[in-house]
Structures are given as C-alpha cells and as structure tokens.
N, C-alpha and C positions, 0 to 999 in steps of 0.2 A: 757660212755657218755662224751662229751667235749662240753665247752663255745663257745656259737657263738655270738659275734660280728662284724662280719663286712660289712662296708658299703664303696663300690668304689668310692674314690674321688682324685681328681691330688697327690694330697701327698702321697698315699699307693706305698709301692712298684709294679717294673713292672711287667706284667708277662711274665712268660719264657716258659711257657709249655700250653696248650688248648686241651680240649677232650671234646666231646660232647658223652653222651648218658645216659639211663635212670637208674640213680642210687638211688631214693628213692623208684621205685616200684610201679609208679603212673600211667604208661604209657606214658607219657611227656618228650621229651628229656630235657634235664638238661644240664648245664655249666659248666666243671670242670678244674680250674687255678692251675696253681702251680705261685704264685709271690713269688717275691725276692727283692734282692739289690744287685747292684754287686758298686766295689768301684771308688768313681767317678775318672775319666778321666785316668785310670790307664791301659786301654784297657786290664786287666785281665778275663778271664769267668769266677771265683771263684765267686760265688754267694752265702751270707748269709743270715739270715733270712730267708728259704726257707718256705711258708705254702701254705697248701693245702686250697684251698676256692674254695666254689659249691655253685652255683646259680640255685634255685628250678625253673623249666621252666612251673611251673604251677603258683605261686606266685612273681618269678622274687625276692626273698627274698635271702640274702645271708646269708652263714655260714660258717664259718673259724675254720680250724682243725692244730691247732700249732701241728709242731712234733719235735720232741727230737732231732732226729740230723740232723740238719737245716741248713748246711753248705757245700757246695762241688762244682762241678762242671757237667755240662749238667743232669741236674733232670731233667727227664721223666716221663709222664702217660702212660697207661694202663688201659682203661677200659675192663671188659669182667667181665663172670658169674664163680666164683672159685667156690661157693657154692652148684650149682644146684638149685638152687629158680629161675632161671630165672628172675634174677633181675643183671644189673651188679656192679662189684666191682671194686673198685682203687686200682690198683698199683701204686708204686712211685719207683723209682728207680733213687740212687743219688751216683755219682762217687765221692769217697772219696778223692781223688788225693795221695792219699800215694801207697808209694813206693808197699805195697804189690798187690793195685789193689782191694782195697776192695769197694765194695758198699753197699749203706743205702738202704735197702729196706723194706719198708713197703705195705700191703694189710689193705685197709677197707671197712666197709661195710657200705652203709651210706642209708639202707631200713627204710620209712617211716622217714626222717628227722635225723636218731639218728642214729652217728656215733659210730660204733663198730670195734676195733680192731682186725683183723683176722691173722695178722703174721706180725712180729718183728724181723730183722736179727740179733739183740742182746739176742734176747730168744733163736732162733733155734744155735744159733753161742753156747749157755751154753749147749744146751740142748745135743748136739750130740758130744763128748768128745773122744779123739785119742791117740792111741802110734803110734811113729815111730818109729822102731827099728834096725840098720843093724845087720846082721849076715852074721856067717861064707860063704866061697862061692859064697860071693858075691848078697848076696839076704837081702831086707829088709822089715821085718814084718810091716805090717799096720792092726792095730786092732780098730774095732770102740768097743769102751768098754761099750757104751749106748744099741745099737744090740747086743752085741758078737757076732761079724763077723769077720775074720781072714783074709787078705790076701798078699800073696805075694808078692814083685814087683824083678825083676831079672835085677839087674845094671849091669850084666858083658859086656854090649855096651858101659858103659859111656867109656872106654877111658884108657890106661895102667896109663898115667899120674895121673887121677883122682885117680884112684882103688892103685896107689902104694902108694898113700898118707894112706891110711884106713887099706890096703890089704899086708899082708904078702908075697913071692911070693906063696904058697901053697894056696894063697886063704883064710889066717886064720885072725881075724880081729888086727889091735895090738892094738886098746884100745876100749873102748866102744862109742860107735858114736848112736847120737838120732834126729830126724828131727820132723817134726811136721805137720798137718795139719791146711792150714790157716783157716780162720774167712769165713765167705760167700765172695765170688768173685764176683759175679752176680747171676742174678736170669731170666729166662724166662718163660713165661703164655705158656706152651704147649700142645694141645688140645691131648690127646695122643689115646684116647677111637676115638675120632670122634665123641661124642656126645652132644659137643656143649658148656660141660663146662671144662674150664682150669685147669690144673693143675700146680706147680710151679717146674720148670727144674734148680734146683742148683749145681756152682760150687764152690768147693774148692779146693786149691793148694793142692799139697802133696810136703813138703820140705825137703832136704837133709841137709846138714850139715850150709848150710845158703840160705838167701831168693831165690838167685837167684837158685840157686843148683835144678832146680825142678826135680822130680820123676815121676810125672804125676801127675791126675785129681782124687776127689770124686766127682759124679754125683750123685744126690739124687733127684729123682722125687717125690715130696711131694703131699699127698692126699687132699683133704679135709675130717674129718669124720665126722662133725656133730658139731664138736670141736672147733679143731682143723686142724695142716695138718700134718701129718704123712709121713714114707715114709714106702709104700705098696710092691712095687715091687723089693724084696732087689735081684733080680738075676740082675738088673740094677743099682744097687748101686755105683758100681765103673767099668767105663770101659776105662782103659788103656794099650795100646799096654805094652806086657809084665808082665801083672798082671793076675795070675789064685788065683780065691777063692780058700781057704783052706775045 
C-alpha cells in the first residue's frame, strides 16, 4: 500500500503520459498520468520526478504512486488486465537512456483504491541469474542457473577477425573469455493465449566479450500465477538465430 496525496494545481509537475480505463474495479473509467519535470529551457526529454497519479472517475479523488526509479526518458503507460480479474492494470515503462538500453518497468494493480505491486524490473533483473561462457569451437554456453536451462549459441559467423582474437586456428580457445546477460531491455503486454488477459514479453541482451559485442536475445514470457509472474513457457525462453537448447 502507498501514500496518497495528491491534489492538481499550476505548480505540480506536467504530465507526459495519459491512459484512460477502469483500474480500481468499479466499472467507471478512471484517469491515469504519469507527470514529470523535465529541465527548464534545456530542450532535453530527460524527465525526473517521474510519478504515477490516478484520478477515481467515480469520486474525481486523486492518488499518487511515487516510484523508485523516477528518472529517464519517454515513460509510458499501459493499461490492460495481467491478472485475470478483469480489472485493468498499469504498466509504466521508462527508458533509462544508458548505454545498455535498459528500461524501468513497473506493473500495478490499483483494485478498489489500493495500490499493489505486481512486478519490479529490479526483482525479476535479481531473480533470474546467467553464465556466459565461450568454448572450444567456437560456441558459447548460456546457462540460466535460476531454471537450469543450458544453451548454446554457435559464433562461427561472427567473422575470422573477431574469432582470431579468442580462437586458436584449430578452433581451441587461448584464454578463458565470459559475457554476460544484461538487466531487462524492455518489456511488452502480449496477449499470447487470445484470452483477453496480458502477459509480459521480456528482453534481455546476451553479451560477448563487451556491451556492444551482442550474441543474441533472452525472451521470457512471464505468467501471472496468482503471485507473481513466472516464466511458464520455457521452449520460448530464448529464441535466437543460431541457438539450439541443450
């Protein structure tokens, strides 16, 4: 549960995002702002302060949802049903502006007035934990060690230049070489069943010996269970040209 005070007057910051639809569950469509600051006369889009604030369209009463990381660039809503209650939910979704491409994204649930946290890009970013690993021949292991899920991805495309840097000519590696899996990338509401309620469609990088170096993509289609959001469908876990599951 989070503090509501807010009341819309010239002073508050402006808003940068607008969504209409019913998120306390009342049947009333509802108001929902993302406002900001961005810095005066500096024609920058970096906008701080970012918060969520919903106006009940049954009371015209407003409530203000501070969130943690408040700062970035083109923040967006998303209303829709992640849940299955037939009530919808908030995304937010906010571009970090760093170099890796990362975004803040948040899901909540704000039924009957009272804001509930339903997914944090900094829980799901702890919660699901990676090796990258090169090996002989030219191939390099990617393990989600949260799943134990194993798979392959086969570099022998990237290029003699690159491969003779790492690559023996036999193919044998001449020292130990480790990449990484970034943080969340983005995140999209995709209806994937047809049955009306969202799921959430995550990317994350898979990195080679540095950021730009990419390897490919983890896709992880996250559930809702009751919970939380899990990811259900692990034959869709990862789909990149050149990667077969182990």
């Amino acid at each position: 549960m989070y503090p509501y005070y807010y009341r819309l007057t010239a002073e508050q910051p402006t808003v940068i995002a607008f969504a209409q639809g019913d998120v306390n569950g009342d049947g009333i469509m509802d108001n929902v702002y993302l406002t900001g600051k961005k810095p005066n006369d500096s024609g920058s889009p970096f906008t701080t302060d970012i918060t969520l604030v919903i106006q009940d369209g049954r009371t015209q009463g407003f409530f203000s949802i501070p969130l943690e990381s408040n700062a970035g660039y083109e923040p967006s809503l998303f209303l829709g049903d992640f849940t299955g209650n037939g009530v919808d939910d908030i995304q937010i979704n906010i571009n970090s502006g760093g170099s890796g491409g990362y975004y803040f994204v948040y899901i909540y649930s704000f039924l009957n007035n009272q804001a509930h946290e339903l997914f944090n890009y900094e829980t799901f970013n702890d919660q699901y934990l990676y090796d990258v690993v090169y090996r002989d021949h030219y191939k390099v292991d990617v393990t989600n060690q949260t799943l134990k899920l194993d798979y392959i991805i086969d570099i022998s495309n990237k290029g003699e230049e690159y491969l003779s840097e790492i690559y023996t000519k036999d193919g044998i590696l001449k020292s130990l070489v480790q990449g990484w899996v970034s943080g969340l990338n983005t995140a999209y509401p995709v209806d994937f069943n047809g049955d009306g309620v969202y799921e959430l469609f995550v990317f994350q990088r898979i990195a080679g010996r540095y950021n730009a170096d990419g390897l490919g993509l983890v896709q992880s289609p996250l559930y809702w269970n009751g919970e939380d959001f899990i990811i259900q469908d692990q034959w869709q876990y990862v789909a990149v040209p050149g990667m077969e599951q182990q």
